[in-house]
C-alpha positions as CSV (number, residue, x, y, z in Angstrom):
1,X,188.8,31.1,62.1
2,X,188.4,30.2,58.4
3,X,186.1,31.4,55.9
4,X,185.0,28.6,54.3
5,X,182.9,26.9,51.4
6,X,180.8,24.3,52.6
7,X,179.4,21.0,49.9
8,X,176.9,18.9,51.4
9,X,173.4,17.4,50.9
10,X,172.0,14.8,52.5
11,X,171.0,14.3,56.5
12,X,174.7,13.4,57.6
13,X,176.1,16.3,56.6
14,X,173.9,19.3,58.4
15,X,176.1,17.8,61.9
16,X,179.2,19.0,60.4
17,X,177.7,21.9,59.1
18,X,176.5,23.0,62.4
19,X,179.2,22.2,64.2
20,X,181.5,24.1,62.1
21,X,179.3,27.3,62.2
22,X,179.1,26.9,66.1
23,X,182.6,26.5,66.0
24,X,183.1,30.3,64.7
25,X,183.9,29.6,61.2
26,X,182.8,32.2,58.6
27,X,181.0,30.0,55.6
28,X,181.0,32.2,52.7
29,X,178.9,30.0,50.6
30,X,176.6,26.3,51.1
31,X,176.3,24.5,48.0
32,X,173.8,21.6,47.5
33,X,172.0,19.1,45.4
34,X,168.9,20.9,43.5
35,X,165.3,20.6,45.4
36,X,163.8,17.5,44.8
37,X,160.5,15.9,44.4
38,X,160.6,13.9,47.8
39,X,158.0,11.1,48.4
40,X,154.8,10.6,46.0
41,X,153.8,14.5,45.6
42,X,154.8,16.6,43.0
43,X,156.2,19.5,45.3
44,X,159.8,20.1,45.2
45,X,162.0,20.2,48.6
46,X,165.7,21.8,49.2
47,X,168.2,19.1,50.2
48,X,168.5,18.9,54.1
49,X,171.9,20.7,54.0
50,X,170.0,23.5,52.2
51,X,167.2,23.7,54.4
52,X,169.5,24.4,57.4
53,X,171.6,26.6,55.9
54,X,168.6,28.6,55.1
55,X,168.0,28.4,58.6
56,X,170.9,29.5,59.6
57,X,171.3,32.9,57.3
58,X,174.0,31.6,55.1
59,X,173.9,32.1,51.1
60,X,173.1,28.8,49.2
61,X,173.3,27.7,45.7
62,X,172.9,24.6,43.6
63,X,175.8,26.0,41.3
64,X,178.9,24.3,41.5
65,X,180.6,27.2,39.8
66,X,179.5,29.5,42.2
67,X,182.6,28.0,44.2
68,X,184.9,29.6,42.4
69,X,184.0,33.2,42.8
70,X,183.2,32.9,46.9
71,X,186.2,34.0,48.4
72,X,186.5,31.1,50.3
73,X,189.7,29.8,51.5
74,X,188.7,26.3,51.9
75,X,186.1,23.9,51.2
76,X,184.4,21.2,53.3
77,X,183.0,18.2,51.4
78,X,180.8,16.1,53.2
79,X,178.3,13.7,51.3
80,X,177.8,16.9,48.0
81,X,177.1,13.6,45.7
82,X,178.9,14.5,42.8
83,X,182.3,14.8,41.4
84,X,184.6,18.0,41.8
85,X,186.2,19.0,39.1
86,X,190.1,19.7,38.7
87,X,189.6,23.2,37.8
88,X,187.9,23.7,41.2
89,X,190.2,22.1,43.4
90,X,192.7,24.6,41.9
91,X,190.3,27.5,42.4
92,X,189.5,25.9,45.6
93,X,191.5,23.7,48.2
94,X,189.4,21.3,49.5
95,X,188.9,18.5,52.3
96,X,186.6,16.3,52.3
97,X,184.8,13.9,55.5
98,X,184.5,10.7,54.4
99,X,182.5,8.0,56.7
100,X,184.7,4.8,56.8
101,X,188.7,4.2,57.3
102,X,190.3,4.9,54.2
103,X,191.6,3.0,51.6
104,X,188.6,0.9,52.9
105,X,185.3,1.9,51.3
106,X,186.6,4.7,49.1
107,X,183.3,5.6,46.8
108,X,179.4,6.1,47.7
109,X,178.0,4.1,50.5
110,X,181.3,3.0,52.9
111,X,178.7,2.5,55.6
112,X,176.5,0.4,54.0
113,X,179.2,-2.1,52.3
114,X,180.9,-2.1,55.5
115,X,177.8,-3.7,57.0
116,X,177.3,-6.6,53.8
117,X,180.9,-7.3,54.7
118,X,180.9,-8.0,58.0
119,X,183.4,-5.8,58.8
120,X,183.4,-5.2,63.2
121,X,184.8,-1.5,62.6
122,X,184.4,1.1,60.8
123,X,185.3,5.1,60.9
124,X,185.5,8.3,59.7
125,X,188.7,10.3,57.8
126,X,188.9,13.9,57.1
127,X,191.7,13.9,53.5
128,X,192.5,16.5,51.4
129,X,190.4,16.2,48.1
130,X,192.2,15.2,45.0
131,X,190.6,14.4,41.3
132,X,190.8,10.8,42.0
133,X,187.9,8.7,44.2
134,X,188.7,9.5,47.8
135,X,192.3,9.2,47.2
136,X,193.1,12.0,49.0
137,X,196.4,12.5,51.7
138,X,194.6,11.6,54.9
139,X,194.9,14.5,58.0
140,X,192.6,12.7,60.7
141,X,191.1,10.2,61.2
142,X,188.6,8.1,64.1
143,X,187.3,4.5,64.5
144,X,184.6,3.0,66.0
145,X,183.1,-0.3,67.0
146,X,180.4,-1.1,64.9
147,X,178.5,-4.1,66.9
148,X,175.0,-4.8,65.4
149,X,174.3,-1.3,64.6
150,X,172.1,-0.5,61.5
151,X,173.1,1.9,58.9
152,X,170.8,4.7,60.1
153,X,172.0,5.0,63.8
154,X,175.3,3.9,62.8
155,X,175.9,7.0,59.9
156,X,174.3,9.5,62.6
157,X,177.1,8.4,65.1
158,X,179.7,9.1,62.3
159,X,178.2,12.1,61.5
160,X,178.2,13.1,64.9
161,X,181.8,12.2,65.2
162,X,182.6,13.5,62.1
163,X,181.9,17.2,63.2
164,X,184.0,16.8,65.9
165,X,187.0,15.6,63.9
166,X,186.4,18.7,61.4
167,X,186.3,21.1,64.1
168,X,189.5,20.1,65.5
169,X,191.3,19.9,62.2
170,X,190.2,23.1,61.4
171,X,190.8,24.8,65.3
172,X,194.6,26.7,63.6
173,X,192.7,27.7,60.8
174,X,193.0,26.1,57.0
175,X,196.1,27.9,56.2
176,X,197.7,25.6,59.0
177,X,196.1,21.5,57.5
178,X,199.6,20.3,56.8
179,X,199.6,18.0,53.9
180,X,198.6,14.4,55.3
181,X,199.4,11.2,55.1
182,X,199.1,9.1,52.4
183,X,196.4,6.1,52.3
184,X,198.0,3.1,53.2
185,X,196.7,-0.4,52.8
186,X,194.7,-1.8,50.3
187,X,191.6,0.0,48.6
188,X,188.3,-1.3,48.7
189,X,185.3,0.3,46.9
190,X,182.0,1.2,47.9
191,X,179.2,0.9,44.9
192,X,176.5,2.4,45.5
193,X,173.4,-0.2,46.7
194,X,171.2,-1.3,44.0
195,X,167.6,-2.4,44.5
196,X,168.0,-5.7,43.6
197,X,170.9,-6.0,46.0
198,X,168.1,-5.0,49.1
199,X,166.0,-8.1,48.2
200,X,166.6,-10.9,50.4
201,X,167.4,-14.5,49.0
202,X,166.0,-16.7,51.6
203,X,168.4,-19.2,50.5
204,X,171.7,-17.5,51.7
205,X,173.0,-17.7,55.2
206,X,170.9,-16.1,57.9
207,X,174.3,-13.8,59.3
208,X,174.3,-12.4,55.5
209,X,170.7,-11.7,55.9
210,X,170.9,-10.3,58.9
211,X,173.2,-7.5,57.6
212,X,170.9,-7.0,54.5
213,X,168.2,-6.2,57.4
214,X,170.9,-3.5,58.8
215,X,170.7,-1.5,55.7
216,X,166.9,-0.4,57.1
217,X,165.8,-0.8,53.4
218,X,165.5,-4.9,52.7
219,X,162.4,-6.7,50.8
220,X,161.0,-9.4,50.2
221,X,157.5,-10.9,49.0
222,X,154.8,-12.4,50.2
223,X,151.9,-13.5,48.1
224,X,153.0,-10.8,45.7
225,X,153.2,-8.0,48.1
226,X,156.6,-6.0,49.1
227,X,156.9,-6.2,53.1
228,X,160.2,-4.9,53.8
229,X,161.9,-6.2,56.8
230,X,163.4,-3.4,58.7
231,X,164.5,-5.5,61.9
232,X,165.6,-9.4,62.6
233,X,167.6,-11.3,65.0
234,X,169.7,-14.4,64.7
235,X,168.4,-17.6,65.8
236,X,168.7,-21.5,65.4
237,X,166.7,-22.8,62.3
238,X,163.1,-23.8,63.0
239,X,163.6,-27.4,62.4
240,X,160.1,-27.8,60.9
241,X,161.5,-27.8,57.4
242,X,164.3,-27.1,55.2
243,X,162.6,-24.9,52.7
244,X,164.4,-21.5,52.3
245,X,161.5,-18.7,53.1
246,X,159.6,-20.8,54.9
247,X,157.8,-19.3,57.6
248,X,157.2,-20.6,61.3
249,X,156.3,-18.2,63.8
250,X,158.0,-15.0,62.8
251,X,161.3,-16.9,62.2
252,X,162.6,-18.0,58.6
253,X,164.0,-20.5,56.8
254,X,167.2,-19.8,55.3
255,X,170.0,-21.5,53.9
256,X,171.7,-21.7,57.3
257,X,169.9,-21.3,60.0
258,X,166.8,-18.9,61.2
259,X,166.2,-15.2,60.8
260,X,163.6,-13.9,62.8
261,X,161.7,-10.7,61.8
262,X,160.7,-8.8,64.6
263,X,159.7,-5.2,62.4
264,X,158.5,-5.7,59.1
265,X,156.5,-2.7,57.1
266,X,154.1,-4.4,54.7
267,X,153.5,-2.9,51.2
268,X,151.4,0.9,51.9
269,X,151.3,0.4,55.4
270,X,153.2,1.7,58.6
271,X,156.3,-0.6,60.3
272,X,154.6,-3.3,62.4
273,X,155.9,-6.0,64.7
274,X,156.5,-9.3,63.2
275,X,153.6,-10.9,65.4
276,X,151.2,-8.4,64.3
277,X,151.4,-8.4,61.0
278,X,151.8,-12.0,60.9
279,X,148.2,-12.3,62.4
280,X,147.1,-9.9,60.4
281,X,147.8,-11.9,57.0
282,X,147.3,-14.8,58.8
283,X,150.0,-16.4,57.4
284,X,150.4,-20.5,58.5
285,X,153.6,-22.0,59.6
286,X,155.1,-23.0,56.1
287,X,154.4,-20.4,53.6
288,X,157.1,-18.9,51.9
289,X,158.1,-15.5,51.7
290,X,160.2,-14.3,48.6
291,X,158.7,-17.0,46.1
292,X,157.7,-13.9,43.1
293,X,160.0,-13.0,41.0
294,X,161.6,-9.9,40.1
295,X,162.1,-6.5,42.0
296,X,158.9,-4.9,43.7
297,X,157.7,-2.0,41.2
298,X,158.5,0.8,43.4
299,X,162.0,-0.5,43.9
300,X,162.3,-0.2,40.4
């Protein structure tokens, strides 16, 4: 087994972490994002990759240097959030899991612009790390059907996955990677999602909506309150008018055909079904949803 460095921070990357520490590898050293004020308190948290390395005995730091002077004789990349410097990668060999088939989606969120594209699969690649944006030589790689999965369930899967392809690459030990195929095909890149972009513009097409919805973090208005939208399904346009936003039932207007909401979280409240919290604001078959302007505050 390998001793290894391991770079991670966010919920999809504690599966890999695990599954490499099951798997017998020695991790030398977890580095992560610094704690973080999480939520509306003040108190500060450690990343979830931090909080189960702690669990788990192994030495963390926030200090990228630290890397360096580990001993380590590879390091594992999975969702760190920043940049590794050249000087590193020559201290350090590195590979890095990256959640969608490269070229496609090099860059912050490849599941999420997968989704707003449309795209019906989607994967994940373990390459060796180079100074460029997920450039790397590829060594494994596995794809999956997406269907109409949301971003959440869908980035847990390739997480899940994800650990598995690691632990296999790594089953000779990291003196034995190989160097890897180049990328072939054409690159697309993944920006990371702006607020703004989240807000849905009742007078696009429904299908382009519906994606929106996937993301688990869409908004829109109604009579100047955020509800967020965090499920829909596709149906035939009311028929009642041809107003984008208008409501009828639970279903909505839009600039082809209907979207209907079935979970909705309305501003400081908990996720609701449609139906409830339509009866709740007693909202009448024609008001619009999405008529303020500008972003929500606390999407700011």
């Amino acid at each position: 087994m390998s001793r290894l460095v391991y770079l991670g921070t966010p919920e999809p990357a504690v599966a890999p972490l695990e599954a490499l520490v099951e798997a017998g590898h020695d991790i030398a050293l977890v580095v992560s994002r610094p704690e973080a004020r999480r939520g509306r308190g003040t108190q500060r948290t450690p990343s979830p990759v931090a909080a189960v390395a702690d669990r788990l005995g192994l030495t963390v730091t926030d200090d990228l240097e630290d890397v360096a002077a580990s001993g380590a004789e590879l390091g594992v990349v999975v969702a760190y959030g920043r940049i590794i410097p050249a000087r590193l990668l020559d201290a350090v060999p590195m590979v890095n899991l990256h959640f969608s088939l490269l070229p496609r989606w090099r860059g912050a969120a490849p599941v999420e612009r997968a989704i707003l594209a449309g795209d019906g699969d989607t994967g994940v690649c373990v390459m060796r790390l180079e100074a460029g944006l997920d450039t790397g030589p590829v060594l494994a790689c596995r794809r999956v059907d997406m269907d109409d999965e949301h971003a959440g369930a869908l980035t847990e899967r390739l997480a899940r996955l994800g650990a598995e392809l690691l632990v296999g690459v790594l089953q000779d030990g990291a003196g034995q990677l190989g160097s890897g195929e180049p990328q072939r095909g054409e690159p697309t890149y993944a920006a990371k999602i702006e607020p703004e972009e989240l807000r849905l513009r009742w007078d696009r097409p429904a299908p382009e909506l519906h994606r929106l919805v996937r993301l688990d973090r869409a908004w829109t208005t109604f009579e100047g309150r955020r509800l967020r939208v965090l499920d829909s399904r596709l149906v035939p346009a009311p028929g009642m008018s041809d107003v984008p936003g208008a409501l009828h039932g639970t279903t909505v207007v839009t600039g082809d055909g209907g979207l209907e909401l079935v979970t909705v979280q309305p501003e400081g409240r908990r996720p609701m079904g449609a139906d409830e919290w339509r009866r709740g604001v007693r909202a009448a078959d024609g008001e619009r949803l999405g008529t303020d302007t500008g972003a929500p505050e606390a999407d700011r």
